[in-house]
C-alpha positions as CSV (number, residue, x, y, z in Angstrom):
1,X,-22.1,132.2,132.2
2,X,-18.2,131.5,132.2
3,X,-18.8,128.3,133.3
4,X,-21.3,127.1,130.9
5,X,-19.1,128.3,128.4
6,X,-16.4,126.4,129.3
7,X,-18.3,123.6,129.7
8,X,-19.9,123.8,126.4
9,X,-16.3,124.3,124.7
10,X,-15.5,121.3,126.3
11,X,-18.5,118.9,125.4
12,X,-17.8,120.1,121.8
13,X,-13.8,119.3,122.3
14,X,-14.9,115.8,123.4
15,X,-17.5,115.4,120.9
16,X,-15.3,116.2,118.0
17,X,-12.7,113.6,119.5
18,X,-15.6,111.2,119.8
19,X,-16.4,111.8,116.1
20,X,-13.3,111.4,114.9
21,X,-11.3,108.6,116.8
22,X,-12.8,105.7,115.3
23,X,-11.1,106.2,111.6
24,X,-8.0,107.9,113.4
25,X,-4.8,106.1,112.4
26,X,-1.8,106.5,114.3
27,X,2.1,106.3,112.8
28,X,3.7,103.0,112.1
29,X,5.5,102.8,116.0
30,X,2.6,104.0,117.9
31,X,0.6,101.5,116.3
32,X,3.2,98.3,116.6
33,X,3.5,98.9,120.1
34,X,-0.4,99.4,120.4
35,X,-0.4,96.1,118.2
36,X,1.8,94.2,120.6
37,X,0.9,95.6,124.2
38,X,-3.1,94.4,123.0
39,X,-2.0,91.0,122.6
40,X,0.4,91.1,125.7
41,X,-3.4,92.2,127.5
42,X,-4.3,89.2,125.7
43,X,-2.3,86.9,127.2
44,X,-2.7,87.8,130.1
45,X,-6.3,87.8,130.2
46,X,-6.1,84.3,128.9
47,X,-4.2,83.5,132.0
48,X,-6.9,85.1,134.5
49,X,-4.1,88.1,135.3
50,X,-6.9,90.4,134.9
51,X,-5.1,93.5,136.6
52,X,-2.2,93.4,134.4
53,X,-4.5,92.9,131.3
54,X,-6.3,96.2,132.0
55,X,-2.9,98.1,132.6
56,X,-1.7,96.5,128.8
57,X,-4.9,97.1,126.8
58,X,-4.8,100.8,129.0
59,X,-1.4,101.5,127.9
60,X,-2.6,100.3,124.3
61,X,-4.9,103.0,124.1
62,X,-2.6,105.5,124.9
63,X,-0.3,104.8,122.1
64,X,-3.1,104.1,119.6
65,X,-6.5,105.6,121.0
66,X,-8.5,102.9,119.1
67,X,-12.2,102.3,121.0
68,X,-11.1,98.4,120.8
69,X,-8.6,98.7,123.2
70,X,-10.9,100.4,125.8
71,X,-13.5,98.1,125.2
72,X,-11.4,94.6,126.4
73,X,-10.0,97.2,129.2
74,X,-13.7,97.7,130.7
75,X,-14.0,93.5,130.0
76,X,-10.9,93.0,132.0
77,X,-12.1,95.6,135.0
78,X,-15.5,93.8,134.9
79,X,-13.8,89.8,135.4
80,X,-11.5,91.4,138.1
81,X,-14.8,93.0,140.2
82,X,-14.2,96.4,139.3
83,X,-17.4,97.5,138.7
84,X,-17.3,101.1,138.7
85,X,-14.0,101.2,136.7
86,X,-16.1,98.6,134.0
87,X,-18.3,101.2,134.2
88,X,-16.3,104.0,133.1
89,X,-14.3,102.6,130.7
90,X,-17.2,101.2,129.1
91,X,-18.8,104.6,128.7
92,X,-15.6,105.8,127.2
93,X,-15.9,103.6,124.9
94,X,-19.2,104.1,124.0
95,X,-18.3,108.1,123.5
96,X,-15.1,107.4,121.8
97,X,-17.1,105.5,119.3
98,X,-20.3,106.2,119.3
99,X,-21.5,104.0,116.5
100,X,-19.5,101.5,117.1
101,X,-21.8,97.8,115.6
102,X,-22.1,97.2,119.3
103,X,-23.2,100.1,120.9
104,X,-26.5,99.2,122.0
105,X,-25.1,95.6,123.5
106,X,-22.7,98.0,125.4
107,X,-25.1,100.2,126.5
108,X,-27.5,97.5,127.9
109,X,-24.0,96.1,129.7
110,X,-23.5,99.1,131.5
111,X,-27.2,99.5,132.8
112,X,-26.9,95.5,133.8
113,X,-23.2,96.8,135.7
114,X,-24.9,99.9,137.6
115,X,-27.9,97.9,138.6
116,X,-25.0,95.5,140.4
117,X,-23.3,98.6,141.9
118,X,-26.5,99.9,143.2
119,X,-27.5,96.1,144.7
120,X,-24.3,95.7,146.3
121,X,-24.2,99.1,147.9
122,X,-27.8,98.6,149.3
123,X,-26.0,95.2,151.2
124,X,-24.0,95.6,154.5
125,X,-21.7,93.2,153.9
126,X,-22.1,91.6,150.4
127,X,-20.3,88.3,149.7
128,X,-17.7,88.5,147.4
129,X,-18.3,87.4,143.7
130,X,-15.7,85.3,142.1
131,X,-14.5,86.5,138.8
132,X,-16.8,84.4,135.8
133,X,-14.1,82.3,133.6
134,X,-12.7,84.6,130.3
135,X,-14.3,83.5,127.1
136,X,-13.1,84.2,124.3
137,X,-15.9,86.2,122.5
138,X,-16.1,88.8,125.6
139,X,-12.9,90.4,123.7
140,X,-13.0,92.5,120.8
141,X,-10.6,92.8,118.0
142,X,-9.5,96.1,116.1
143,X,-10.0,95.9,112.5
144,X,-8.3,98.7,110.3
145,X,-9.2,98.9,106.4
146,X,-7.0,101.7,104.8
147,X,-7.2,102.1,101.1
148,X,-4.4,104.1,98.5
149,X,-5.9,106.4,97.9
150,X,-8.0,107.2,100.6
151,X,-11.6,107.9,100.9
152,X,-13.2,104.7,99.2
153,X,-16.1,103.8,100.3
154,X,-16.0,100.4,102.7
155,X,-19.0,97.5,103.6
156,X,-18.1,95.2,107.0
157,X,-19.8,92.0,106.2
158,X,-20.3,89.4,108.8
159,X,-20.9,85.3,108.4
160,X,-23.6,85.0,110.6
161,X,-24.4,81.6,109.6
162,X,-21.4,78.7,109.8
163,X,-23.0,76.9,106.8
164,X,-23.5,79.7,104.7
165,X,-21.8,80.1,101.3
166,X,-18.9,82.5,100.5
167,X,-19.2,86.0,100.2
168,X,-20.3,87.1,96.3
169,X,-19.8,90.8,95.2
170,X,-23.0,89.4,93.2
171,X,-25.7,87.8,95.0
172,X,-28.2,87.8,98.1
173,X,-25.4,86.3,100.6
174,X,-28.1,84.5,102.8
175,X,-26.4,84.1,106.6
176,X,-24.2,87.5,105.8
177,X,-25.0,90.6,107.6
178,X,-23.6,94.5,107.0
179,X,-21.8,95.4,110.4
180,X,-20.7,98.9,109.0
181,X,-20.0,100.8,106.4
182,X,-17.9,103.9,106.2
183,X,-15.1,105.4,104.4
184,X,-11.3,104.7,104.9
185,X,-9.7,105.1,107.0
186,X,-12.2,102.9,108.5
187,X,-11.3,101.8,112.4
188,X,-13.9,98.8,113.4
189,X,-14.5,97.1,116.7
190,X,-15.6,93.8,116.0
191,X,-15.6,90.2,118.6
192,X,-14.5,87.1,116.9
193,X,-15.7,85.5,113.6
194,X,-15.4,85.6,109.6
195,X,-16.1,88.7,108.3
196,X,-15.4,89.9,104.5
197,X,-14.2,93.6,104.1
198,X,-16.1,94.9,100.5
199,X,-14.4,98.2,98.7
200,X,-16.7,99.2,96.3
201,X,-15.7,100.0,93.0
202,X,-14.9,104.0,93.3
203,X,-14.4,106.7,90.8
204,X,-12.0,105.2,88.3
205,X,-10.7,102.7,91.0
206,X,-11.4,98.8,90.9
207,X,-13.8,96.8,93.8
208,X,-11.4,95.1,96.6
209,X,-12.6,92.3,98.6
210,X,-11.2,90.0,101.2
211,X,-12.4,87.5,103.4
212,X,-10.9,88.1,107.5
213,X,-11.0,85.9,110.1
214,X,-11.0,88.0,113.2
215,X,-9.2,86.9,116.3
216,X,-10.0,88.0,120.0
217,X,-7.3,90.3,121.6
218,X,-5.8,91.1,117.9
219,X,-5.1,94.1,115.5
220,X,-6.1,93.2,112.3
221,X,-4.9,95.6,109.6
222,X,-6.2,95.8,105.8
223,X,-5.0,98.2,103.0
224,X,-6.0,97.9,99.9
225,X,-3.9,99.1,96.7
226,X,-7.5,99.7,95.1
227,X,-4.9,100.6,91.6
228,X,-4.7,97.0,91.5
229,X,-7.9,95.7,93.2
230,X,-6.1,94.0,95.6
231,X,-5.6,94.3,99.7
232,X,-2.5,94.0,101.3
233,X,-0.5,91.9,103.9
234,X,1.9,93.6,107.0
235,X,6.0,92.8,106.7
236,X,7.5,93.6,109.7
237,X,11.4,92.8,110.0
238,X,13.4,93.1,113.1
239,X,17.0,92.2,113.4
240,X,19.9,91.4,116.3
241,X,22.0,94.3,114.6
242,X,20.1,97.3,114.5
243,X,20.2,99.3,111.1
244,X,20.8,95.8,109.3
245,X,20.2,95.8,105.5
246,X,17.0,94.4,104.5
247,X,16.3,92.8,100.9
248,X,13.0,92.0,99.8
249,X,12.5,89.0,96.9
250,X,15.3,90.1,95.2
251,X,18.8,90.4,96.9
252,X,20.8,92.2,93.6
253,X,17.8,95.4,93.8
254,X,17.9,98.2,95.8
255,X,17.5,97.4,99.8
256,X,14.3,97.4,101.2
257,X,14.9,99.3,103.6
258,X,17.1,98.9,107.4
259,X,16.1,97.1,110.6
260,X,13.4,97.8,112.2
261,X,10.7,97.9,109.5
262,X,7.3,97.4,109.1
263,X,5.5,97.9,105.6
264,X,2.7,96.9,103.7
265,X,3.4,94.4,101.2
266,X,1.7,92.3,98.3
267,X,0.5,88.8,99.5
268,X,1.7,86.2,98.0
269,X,5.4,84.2,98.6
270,X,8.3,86.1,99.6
271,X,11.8,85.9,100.9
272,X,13.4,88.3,103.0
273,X,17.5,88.6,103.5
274,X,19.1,90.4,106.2
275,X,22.6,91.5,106.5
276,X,25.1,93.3,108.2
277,X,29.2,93.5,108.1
278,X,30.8,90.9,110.2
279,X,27.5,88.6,110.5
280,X,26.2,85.6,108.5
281,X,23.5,86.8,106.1
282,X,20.1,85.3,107.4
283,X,17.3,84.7,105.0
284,X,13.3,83.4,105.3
285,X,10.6,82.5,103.4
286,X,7.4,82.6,103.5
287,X,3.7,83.0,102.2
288,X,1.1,85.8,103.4
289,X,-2.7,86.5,102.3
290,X,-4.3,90.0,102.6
291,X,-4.5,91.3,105.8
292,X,-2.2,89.0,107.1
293,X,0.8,90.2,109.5
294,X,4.1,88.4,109.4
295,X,7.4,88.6,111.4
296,X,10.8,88.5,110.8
297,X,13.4,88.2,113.8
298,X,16.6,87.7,112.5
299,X,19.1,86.9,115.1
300,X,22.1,87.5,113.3
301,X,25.2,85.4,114.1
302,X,29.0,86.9,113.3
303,X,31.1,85.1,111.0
304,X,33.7,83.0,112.4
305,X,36.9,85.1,111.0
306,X,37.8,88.9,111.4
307,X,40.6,91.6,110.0
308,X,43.6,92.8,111.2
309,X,44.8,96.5,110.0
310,X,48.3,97.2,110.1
311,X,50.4,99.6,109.7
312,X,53.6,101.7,111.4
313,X,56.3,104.3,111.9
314,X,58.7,101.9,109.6
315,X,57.8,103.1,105.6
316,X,57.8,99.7,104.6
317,X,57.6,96.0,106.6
318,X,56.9,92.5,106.0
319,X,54.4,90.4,108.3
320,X,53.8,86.8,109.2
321,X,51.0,85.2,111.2
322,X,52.1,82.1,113.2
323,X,55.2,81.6,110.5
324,X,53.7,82.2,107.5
325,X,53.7,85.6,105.2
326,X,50.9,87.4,104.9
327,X,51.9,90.3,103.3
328,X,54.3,93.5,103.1
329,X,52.7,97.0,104.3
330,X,54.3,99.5,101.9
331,X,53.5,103.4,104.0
332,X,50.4,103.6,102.0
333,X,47.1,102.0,103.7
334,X,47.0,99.8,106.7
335,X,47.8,96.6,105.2
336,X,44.2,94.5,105.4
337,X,44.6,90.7,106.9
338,X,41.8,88.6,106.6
339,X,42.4,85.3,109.5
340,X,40.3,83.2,111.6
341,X,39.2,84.6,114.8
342,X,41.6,84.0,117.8
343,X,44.7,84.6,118.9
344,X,47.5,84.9,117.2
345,X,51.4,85.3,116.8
346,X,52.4,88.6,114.8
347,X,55.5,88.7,113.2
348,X,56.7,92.3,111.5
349,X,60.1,93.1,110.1
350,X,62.0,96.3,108.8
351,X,65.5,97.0,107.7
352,X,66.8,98.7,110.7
353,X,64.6,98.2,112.9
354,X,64.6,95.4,115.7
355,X,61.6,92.7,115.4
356,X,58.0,92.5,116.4
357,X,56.9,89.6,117.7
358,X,53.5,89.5,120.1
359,X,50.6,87.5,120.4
360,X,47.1,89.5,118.8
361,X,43.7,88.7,118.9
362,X,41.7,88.4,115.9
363,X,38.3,89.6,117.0
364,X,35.1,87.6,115.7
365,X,33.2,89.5,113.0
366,X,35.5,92.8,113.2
367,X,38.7,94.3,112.7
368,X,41.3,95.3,114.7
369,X,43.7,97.8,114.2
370,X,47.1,97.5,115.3
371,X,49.6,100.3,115.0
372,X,53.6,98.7,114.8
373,X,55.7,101.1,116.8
374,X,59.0,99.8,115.2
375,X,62.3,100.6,117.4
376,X,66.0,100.7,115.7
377,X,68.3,98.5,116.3
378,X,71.2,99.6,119.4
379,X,74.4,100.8,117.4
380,X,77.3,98.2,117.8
381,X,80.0,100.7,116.8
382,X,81.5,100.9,120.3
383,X,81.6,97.4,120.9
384,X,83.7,96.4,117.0
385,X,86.0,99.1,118.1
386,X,86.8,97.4,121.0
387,X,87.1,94.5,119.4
388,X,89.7,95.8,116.9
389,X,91.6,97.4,119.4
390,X,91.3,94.2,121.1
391,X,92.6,92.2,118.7
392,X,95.1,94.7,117.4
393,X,96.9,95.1,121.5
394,X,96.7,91.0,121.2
395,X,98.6,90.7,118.1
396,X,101.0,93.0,119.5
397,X,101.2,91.2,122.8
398,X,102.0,88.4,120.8
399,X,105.0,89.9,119.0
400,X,106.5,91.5,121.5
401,X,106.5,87.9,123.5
402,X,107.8,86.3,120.5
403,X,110.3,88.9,120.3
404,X,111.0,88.6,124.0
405,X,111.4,84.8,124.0
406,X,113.8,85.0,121.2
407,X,116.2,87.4,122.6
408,X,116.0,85.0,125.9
409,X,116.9,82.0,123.5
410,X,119.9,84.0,121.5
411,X,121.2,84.8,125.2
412,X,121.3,81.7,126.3
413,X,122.9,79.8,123.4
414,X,125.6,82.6,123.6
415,X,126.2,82.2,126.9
416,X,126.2,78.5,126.4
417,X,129.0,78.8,123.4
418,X,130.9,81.4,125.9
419,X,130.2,84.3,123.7
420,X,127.8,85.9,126.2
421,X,129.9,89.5,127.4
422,X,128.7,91.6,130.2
423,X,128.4,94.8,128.4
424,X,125.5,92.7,126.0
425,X,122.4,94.9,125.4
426,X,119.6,92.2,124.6
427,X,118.8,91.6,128.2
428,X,117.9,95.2,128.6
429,X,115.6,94.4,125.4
430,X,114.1,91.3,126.1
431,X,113.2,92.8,129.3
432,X,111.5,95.5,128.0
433,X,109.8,93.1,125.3
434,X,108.1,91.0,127.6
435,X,107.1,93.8,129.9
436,X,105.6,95.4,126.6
437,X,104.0,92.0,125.8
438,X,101.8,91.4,129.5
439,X,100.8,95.0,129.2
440,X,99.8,94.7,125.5
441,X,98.1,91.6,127.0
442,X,96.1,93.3,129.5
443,X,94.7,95.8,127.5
444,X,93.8,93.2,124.6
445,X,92.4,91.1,127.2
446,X,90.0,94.2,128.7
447,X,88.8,95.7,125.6
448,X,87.8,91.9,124.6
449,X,85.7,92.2,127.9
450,X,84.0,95.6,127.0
451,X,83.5,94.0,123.6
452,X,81.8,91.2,124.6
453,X,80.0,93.2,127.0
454,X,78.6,96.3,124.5
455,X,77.6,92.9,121.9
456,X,76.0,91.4,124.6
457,X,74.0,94.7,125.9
458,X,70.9,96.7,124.4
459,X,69.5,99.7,126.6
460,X,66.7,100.0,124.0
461,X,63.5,98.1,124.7
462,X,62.3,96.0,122.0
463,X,59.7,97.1,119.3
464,X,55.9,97.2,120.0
465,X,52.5,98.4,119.3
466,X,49.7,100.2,120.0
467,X,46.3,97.6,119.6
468,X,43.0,99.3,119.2
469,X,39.7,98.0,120.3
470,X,37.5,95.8,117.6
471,X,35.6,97.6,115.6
472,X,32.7,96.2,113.1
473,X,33.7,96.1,109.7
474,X,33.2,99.4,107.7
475,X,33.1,101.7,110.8
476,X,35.1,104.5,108.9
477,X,33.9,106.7,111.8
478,X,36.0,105.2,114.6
479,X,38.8,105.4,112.6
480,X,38.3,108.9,111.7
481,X,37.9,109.6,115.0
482,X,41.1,107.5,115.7
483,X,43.4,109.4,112.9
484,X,42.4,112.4,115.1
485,X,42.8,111.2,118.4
486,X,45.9,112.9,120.5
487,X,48.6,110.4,120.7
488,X,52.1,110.6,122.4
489,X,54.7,108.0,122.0
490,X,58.0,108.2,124.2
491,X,61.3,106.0,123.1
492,X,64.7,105.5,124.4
493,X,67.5,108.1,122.2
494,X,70.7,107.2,121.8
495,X,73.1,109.6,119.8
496,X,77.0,110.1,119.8
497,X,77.6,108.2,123.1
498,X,74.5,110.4,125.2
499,X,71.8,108.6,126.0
500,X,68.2,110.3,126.1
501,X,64.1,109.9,125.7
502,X,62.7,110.7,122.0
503,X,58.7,112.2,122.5
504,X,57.0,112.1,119.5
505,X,53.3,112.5,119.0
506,X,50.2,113.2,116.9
507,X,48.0,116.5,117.6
């Protein structure tokens, strides 16, 4: 009793899926991969990969369970001799969609397949049967017709006559024949051919109409806006930059929406524009009718210039890019350079503070941030002292000699005139004059030295910076995350004649 309980909970689990599969519809994602994976199948079919169409149209169904998909599976199992799995993918179609306009064509396949299996099994050794060629009209197309709102009531019309006239919401439409009829959502399994989807006119709604020409392998998808009588056509927009700004007809109103998107549209001409910070804006045109699907890839290329952002540990500096000025950064806001991508040389100077000079990268399509760590200039003080003192024990040098030398002249002019005594002082004098003089000398001459030598030497190491990655324009999250980032910056400290290391930092 168990048992046939469960089994009866079951049937009514499957038959309730059964019922209700046909008109199911499936979210937007689902169904564009569904979309694309049953024309991949396609494809593939096409180009006698039988296998691999089975495994698409398979995987299609299992995004989207649409009966369609498991119908061109069972086709694709049937061209690649895989009877039994025909079979049963056949029947699942059959129960996923019980009235589906083909049902009885269907059922009379299968019987024709399990007579085969039972033939073949009845043989020892039977010969192996080469798959038949595809044709195009063994694959079935998925037609969905949606309405807003809901509920309407829908007619499938099929032209089963080439010559016959245009469909006519008044009139006998010899060589048309109903295929179904339902309400939407209506989900519809149909081969290849012109068909013309009827909404009737419906409580206080208008009639829609539109003629479809249904492709093997394809998902067709109809919705009409039944407000304004008239069916719709699919957008979908993809982009290189994912999250790029969509605009749709009109580029000054609100955005249509970001990349990826697919919507339902009017048909009729449109224009799409696509954007994104750093890249050229793209932009198509182009014309759809109702129930038509349309594709926009926009391969977004970056623009040829990019940004540099500076700013430093100096309150204010001016900057010049390969000699000429660009601009002064005042402590505020990084100071914003707008330059042609490649590499450049950066030039930033500060009272006080020694030079930057390097050669920066201007990134393509983004910024850059560079961060001037500006270092002061070495204090000279020591070395104009010993230049004074220098010059001051040279001047005196130079008296003292010139006192020396005069003595030694007075002395000897004395001495010549025979007015020169022994007891005469200015020998004792000149003596100590010139000594004074060479030792005045040497210490002029060594503080010159050690004043060339502290003008000539700088223990500090010359300003720098710290250069950030690119970044795409407008990324205020990177630099967020940057002002926060845990930095430590070390620099050589010199103070009163003691040399030492400086740490500073940000936390």
């Amino acid at each position: 009793m168990l048992r046939r309980a469960l089994l009866a909970l079951a049937s009514g689990c499957l038959l309730a899926v059964a019922l209700t599969t046909g008109a199911a519809r499936a979210d937007g994602g689902s169904m564009d991969a569904a979309k694309r994976a049953m024309e991949e199948g396609q494809t593939l079919y096409a180009e006698k990969k039988y296998a691999e169409a089975a495994a698409a149209f398979a995987r299609a169904y299992s995004l989207s369970p649409y009966a369609a998909f498991l119908f061109n599976e069972g086709v694709a199992h049937e061209r690649l001799g895989d009877l039994d799995r025909a079979v049963a993918t056949f029947q699942r179609y059959l129960s996923a969609d019980p009235g589906a306009p083909d049902a009885e064509g269907v059922r009379a396949r299968v019987r024709k397949l399990e007579a085969a299996i039972a033939a073949k099994k009845e043989q020892k050794d039977p010969p192996p049967a080469p798959p038949a060629a595809p044709k195009d009209d063994e694959m079935r197309a998925l037609v969905l017709v949606e309405s807003e709102p809901a509920g309407a009531p829908a007619d499938v019309w099929e032209r089963v006559d080439p010559g016959a006239a245009g469909f006519r919401a008044e009139g006998d439409n010899a060589g048309w024949r109903k295929v179904t009829s339902g309400a939407t959502p209506l989900a519809v399994t149909l081969p290849p051919g012109k068909y013309h989807v009827v909404l009737e006119k419906w409580r206080t709604f208008n009639r829609s109409e539109s003629d479809v020409d249904v492709a093997a392998g394809r998902v067709h998808q109809f919705k009409a806006n039944l407000s304004q009588g008239k069916f719709m056509a699919f957008l979908r927009v993809t982009s290189s930059v994912k999250g790029a700004t969509i605009y749709l007809d009109d580029r000054d109103a609100e955005p249509w929406g970001t990349a990826p998107r697919g919507e339902l549209i009017k048909p009729g001409s449109h224009k799409v524009w696509v954007e994104a910070p750093g890249f050229e804006p793209f932009e198509e045109e182009f014309k759809l009718d109702a129930g038509q699907r349309h594709e926009v890839d926009a391969a977004l290329e970056r623009v040829s210039y990019g940004y540099l952002l500076l700013d430093g540990n100096a309150p204010r500096f001016e900057v010049t890019i390969d000699g000429r000025p660009v601009g002064v950064f005042e402590g505020q806001k990084p100071l914003r350079i707008k330059e042609k991508a490649g590499v450049h040389r950066v030039v930033a100077r500060a009272d006080g503070k020694k030079i930057f000079d390097d050669q920066i990268e201007v990134p393509l399509g983004q910024s850059r941030e560079v961060h001037v760590v500006f270092v002061n200039k070495y204090g000279r003080g020591a070395a104009w002292a010993a230049a004074v003192g220098s010059v001051a024990f040279l001047g005196g040098g130079i008296y003292l000699g010139r006192r020396s030398n005069q003595i030694h002249d007075d002395m000897k002019a004395d001495r010549a005139a025979g007015r020169l005594t022994s007891d005469d002082d200015r020998a004792s004098k000149g003596k100590a004059f010139a000594l004074g003089a060479d030792g005045a000398f040497a210490v002029g001459g060594a503080l010159a030295l050690l004043a060339t030598w502290e003008f000539l030497r700088d223990p500090l190491p010359p300003s720098g910076a710290q250069i950030d990655e690119p970044r795409d324009f407008g990324d205020k999250r990177r630099r967020a995350a940057a002002a926060t980032r845990p930095s430590v910056a070390f620099a050589p400290l010199v103070l009163g004649g003691q040399t030492g290391l400086a740490v500073g930092g940000r936390f």
